[in-house]
N, C-alpha and C positions, 0 to 999 in steps of 0.2 A: 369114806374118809376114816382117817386111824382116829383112834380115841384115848383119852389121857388108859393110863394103863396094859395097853395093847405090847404085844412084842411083834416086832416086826426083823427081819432080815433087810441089812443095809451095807454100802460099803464104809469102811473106814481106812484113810487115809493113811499111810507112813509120814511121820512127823517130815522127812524130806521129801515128800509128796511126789515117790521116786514108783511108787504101786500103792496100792490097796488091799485089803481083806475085807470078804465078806464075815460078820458078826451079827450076833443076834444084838437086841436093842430095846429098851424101854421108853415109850413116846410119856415125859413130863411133862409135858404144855399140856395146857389147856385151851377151848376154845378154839381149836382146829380147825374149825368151819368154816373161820373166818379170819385165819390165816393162812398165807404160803408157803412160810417154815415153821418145822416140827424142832423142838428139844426132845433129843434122847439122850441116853444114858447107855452105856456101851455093857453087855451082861458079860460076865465071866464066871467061868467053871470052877477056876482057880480058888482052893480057898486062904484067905489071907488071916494072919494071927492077930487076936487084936492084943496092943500091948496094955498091960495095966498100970494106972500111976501109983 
């Protein structure tokens, strides 16, 4: 079973759920054992600016 902190390869979905892409993933649940769905977190390469206030 995946475990909270695991990355896993998963698909994800096009918003018009027209295909998918495979992406890597961060499993955030907990408790997994004794669930049948996993919360991930979608990882990216990209890096983003953070703005300052």
């Amino acid at each position: 079973m995946y475990g909270f902190g695991s990355i896993v390869l998963t698909r994800f979905p096009f918003t018009d759920l027209s295909a998918d892409k495979r992406r890597l993933a961060l499993i955030v649940s907990r408790d997994n054992e004794r669930r049948s769905d996993l919360v991930v977190a979608f990882i990216t390469s990209v890096p983003r600016r953070v703005m300052s206030r």
